[in-house]
N, C-alpha and C positions, 0 to 999 in steps of 0.2 A: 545439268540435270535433264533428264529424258523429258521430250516437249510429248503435251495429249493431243488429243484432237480437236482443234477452235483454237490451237495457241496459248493452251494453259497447262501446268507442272503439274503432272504427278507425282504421289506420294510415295516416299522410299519404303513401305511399309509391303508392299505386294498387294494391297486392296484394290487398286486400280482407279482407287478414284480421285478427283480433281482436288489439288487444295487448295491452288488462286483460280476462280474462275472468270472465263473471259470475260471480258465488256465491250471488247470489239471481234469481227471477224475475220481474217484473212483471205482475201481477195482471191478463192482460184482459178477460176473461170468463169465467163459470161455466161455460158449455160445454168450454172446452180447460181447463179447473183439473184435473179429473181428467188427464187423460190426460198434461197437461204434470208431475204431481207425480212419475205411476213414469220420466217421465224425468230428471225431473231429480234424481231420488236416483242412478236410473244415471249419471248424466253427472258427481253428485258422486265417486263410487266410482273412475269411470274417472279424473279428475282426480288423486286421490291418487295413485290407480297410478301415473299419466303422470308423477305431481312425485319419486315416487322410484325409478324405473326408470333404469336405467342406458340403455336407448334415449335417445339427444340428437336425435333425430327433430323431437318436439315443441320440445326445449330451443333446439336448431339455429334453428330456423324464429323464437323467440322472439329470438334473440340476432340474428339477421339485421334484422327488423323493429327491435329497439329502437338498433342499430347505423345505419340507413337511415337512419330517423326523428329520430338525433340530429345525424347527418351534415349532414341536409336543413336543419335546426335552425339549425347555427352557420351554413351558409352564407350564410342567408336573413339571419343578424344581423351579421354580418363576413366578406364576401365580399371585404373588400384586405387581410385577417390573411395573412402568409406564416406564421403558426405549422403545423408539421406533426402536433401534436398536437390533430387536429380532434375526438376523441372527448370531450376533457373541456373543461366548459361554465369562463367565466369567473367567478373568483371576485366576489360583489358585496361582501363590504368589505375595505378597504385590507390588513389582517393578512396575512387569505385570501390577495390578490392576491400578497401579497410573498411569501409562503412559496410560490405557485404559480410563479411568476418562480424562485426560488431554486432548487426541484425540479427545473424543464426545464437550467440549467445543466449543465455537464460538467462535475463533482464531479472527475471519474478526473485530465483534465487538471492541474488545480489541484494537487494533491495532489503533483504533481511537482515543484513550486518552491516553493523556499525558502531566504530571507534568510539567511547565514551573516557577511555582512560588507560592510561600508564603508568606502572607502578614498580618502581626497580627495588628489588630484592637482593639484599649483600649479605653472602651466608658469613657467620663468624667462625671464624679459622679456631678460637678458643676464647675463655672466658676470662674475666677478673675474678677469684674470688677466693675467702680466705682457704675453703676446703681443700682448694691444690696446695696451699704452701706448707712446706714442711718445717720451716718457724714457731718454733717458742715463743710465745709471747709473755713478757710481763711487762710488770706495772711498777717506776719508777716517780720515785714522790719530789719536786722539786719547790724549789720558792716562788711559782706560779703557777703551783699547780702540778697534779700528777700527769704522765706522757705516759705513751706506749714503747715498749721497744721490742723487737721482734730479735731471736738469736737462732741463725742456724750456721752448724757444723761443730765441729769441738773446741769447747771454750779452755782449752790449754793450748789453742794456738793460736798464733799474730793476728791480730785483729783489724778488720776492716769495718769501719765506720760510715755507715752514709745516710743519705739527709737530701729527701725529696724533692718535690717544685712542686709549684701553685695547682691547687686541685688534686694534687697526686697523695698515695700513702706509700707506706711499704711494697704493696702487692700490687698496687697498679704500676708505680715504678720500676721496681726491681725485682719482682718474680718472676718473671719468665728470663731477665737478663741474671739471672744466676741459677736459675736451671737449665740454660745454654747449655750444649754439650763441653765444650770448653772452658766455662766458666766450673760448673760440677768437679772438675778434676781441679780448681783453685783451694774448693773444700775441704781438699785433704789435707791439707797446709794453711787454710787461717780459718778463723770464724770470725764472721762477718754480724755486725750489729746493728739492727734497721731501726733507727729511730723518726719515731713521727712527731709532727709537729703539733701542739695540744690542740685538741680539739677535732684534729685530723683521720683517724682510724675508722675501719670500717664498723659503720654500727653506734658513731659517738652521738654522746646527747650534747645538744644545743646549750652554749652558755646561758646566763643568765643577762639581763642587760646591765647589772652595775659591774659586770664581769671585765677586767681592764686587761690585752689581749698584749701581751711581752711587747719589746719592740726587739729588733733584729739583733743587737747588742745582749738583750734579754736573754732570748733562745739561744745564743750562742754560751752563756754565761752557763745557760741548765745542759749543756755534755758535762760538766764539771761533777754534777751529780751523776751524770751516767756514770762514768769514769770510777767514780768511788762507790758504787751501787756493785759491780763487777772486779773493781780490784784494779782496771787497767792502767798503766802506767805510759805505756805507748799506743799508738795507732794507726793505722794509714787512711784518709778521708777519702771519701769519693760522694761527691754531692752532683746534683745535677741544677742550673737554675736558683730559685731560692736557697735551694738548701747547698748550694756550692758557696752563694755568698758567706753563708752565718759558719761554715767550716772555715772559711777564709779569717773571716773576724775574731773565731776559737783561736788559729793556726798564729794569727797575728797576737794576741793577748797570753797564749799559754804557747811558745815553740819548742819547747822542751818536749811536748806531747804528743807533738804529732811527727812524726817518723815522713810522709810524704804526704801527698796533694793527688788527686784527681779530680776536676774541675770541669765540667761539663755545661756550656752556654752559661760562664758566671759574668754576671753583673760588675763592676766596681767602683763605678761611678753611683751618682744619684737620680733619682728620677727626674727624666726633662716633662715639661708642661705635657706635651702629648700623651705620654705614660698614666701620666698624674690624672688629666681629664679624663682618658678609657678607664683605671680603674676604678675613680671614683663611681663615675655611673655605674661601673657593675658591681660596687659593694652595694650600691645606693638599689640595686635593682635583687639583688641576694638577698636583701634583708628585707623589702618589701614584696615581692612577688617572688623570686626563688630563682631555680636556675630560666632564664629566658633564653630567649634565640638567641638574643645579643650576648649576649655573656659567653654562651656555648662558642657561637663562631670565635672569641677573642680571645678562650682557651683553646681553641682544635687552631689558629693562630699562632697563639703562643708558643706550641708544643711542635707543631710539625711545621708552619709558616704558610705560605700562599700553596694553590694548585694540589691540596690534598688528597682530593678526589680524583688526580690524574694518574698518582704512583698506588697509593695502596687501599682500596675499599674496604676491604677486612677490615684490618686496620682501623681505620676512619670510625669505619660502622660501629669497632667492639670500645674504643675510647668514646665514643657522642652516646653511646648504650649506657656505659659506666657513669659519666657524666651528669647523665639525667636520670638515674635511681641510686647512688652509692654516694653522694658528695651531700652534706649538711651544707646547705645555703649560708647560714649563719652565720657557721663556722668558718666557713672560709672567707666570707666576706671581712672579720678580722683580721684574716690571715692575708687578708690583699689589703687592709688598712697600712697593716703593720711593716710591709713590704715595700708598699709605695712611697711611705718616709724612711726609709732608712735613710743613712748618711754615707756618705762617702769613704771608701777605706783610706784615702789618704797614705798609698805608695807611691814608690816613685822608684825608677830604677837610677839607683847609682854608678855613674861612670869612671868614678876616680876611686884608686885602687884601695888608697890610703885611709878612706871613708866610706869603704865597705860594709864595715861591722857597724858602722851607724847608722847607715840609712837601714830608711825606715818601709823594708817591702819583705817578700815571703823568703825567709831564708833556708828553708827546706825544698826538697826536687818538688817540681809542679808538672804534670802535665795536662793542658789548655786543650780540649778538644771542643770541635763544632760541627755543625752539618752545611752542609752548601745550601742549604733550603732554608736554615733557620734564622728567624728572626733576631734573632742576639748575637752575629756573626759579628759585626763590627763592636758590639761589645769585650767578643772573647779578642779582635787586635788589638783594642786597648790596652785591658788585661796585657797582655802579654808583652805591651808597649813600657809598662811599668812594671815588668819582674825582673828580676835577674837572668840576662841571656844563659848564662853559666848552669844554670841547676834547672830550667823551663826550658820548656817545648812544647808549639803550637802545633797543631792539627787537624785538619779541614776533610773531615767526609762527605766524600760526592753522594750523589743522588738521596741526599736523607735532609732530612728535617731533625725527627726524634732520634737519634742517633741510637738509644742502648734496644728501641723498636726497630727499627728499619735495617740497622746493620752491625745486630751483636756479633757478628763473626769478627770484623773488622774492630770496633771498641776490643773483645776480650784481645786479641791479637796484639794490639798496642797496650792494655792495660798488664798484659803478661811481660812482654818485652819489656816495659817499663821497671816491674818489679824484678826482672832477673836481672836490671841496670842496678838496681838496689841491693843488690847481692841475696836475693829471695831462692835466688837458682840454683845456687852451687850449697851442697849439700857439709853442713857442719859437723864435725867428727871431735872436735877437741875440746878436751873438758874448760869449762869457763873458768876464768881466773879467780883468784879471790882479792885480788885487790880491786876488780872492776866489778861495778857496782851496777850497771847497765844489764838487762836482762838477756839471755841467751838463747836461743832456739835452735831445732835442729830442722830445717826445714827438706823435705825432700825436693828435687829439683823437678825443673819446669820446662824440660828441654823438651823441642819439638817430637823426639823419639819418645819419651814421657808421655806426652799429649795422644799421640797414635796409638799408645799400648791402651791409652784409657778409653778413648772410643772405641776399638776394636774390643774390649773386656765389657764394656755398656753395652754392644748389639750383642755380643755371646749372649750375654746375662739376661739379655730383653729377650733374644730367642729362646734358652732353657727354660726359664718362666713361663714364656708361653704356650711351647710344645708339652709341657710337664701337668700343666695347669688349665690348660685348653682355652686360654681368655688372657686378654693382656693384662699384665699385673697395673692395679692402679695404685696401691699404696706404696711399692719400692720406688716407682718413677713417676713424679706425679706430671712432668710436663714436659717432652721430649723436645726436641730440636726447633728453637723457633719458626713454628710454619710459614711464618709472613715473609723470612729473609733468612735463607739458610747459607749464608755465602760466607766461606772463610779467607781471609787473602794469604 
């Protein structure tokens, strides 16, 4: 930098004047030494004055200069900085830098927010409720009592029978898995009969307490009245859980009746200790306090198994919602009295050929399905340990728990193949005999090309509706394609 005169720097600013001033002077000749020394003792004298004089005459004129200077400074080094704190230099290491970053921040703003809470929000993909279901309901009278049963599609054809699980009705079981899109096109060819377990239905009143609640043996006795309430003489079962047990126990006591099995996380054993102590406490918590947490978690257990909340929230959300406004306490607290004792079916698979028709297991097709997630998996091997290899088949769905929720594409796909094993598929043209006494049906077939024309005829028909009517039709369709798992294999 350009030196002044005395040996001090001037200011890059073009003022001319001094910004470090001397303290000493440089020596340049003998001649001015005199005369420069009584100046410069003055000049020291006056400088003390000057530094502690409340005059900012001098001070002013310094703080302008080194203000200029340092102005001039950043510009020259960061002329595209929009920082407005042009007075102070960049810090040179990282520390510096970041504590200088943090200083210029708005401390005051911050200061004003703060976390108090989180709250997660799981929209429901769709509801339970009886509004959507397009079943008929009536009211059948048995020796314990009157039941509900629910009928939809047309009752002049093949019948399907099913029979729910703990907590569950009609609607929360099996409404949305039979307004599948694939299931829907089953309708044209049987009608399906939803029977609930007393006390069970939505909207039912609480027993009474000298009220004595069937035992499993019981309920299985009362299809006997459904059966001749409707005239049927055959049927094909599809129970899930409880209600696959007490189909099991009809199937064993009446075989003439039932035409086939689908069996979905059935029991057939008896309750171990562990079972026994969970339900007890939660009948014992249902009839005094209602549904609680406990209870809930050991249905949302029961029904999907561990890690719920990792595969489907919807889900989760619209079962724990139903749960906790749609379920009588009471009622089902019998209804898990009467479950937890049952007794054992008492099959066995026979291996000698000769002793076929004696042994004592389901001698009608079965098929045995479960989820990879569910808690009654090793139930349904058992099961399956003690049927006949011959007429049964086991079946394990990955990634589910609740099987006819999580992956009705897969259940209808095997419940359809199942009955076209049955001879459901191939369409009957020939007049029935008259020595056979057996009932006859004409059923249309179920072949995959079948299946394509009836979805491709449901979006036409969804689309003309819509376009014609300007709004989606809600009463011809009342629940489209399960949203939770729309996956066909």
């Amino acid at each position: 930098m350009p030196g002044s005169i005395g040996g001090s720097y001037r200011s890059l600013g073009g003022s001319g004047g001094d910004v470090y001033r001397a303290t000493t002077t440089v020596a340049t000749s003998s001649a001015n030494a005199a005369s420069n020394s009584s100046s410069t003792v003055l000049d020291t004298v006056k400088k003390a004055f000057n530094f502690v004089s409340t005059s900012s005459s001098a001070s002013q004129k310094d703080e302008r200069l080194i203000d200029s200077k340092q102005q001039q400074h950043l510009l020259q080094i960061r002329t595209d900085s929009a920082n407005t704190n042009t007075c102070r230099k960049m810090p040179t290491s990282g520390v510096a830098e970041e504590a200088a970053l943090l200083g210029t921040m708005p401390s005051d703003s911050m200061d004003d927010i703060e976390l108090k809470n989180i709250q997660l929000q799981f929209p429901s993909a769709r509801s339970l409720s009886r509004d959507d279901s397009s079943a008929c309901e009536e009211i059948v009278s048995t020796d314990h009592g009157p039941i509900v049963v629910a009928i939809q599609g047309s009752r002049n054809k093949p019948a399907i029978l099913t029979y729910h699980d703990l907590g569950l009705n009609y609607i929360s079981s099996f409404q949305a898995f039979f307004n599948y899109i694939d299931m829907r096109a089953l309708l044209e060819n049987f009608c399906v009969y939803h029977v609930n377990a007393p006390g069970q239905e939505e909207g039912a009143q609480s027993f009474n307490e000298d009220y004595v609640y069937p035992t499993m043996d019981e309920l299985a006795t009362q299809l006997e009245c459904v059966l001749a309430k409707f005239g049927l003489k055959q049927f094909i079962g599809f129970g899930v859980g409880a209600g696959a047990n007490i189909l099991a126990r009809f199937a064993l006591t009446n075989p003439n009746k039932v035409s086939a099995l689908c069996l979905i996380n059935c029991v057939s054993t008896q309750a171990g200790w562990i079972e026994w102590g969970y339900q007890k406490l939660n009948a014992r918590h249902l009839r005094s306090k209602g549904m609680t947490q406990g209870v809930l978690d050991y249905l949302m257990w029961h029904h999907f198994g561990r890690n719920t909340e990792e595969r489907n929230h919807d889900l989760v959300q619209v079962y724990k919602s139903y749960f906790e406004r749609n379920v009588n306490a009471t009622n089902l607290a019998l209804f898990i009295d009467s479950y937890v004792r049952r007794t054992d079916l008492n099959i066995q698979r026979e291996m000698d050929l000769t002793k076929k028709k004696e042994g004592m297991t389901l001698g009608m097709p079965v098929i045995n399905i479960t989820g990879s997630y569910s808690p009654h998996m090793d139930d349904t091997v058992t099961l399956n340990g003690r049927l006949d290899p011959t007429n049964s088949s086991w079946m394990k769905i990955s990634d589910c728990g609740m099987v006819l929720e999580e992956q009705p594409g897969k259940v209808s796909e095997a419940f359809r193949l199942f009955l076209q094993g049955e001879g459901y598929a191939i369409q009957v043209g020939r007049r029935p005999s008259k020595i056979s006494t057996a009932p006859s049906f004409e059923v249309a077939p179920l072949s995959p090309t079948k299946m394509a024309q009836f979805r491709k005829a449901s979006i036409e028909e969804l689309l003309k509706s819509k376009f014609s009517t300007g709004q989606w039709p809600t009463s011809a369709i009342h629940i489209t394609e399960n949203p939770i798992s729309a996956v066909v294999c």
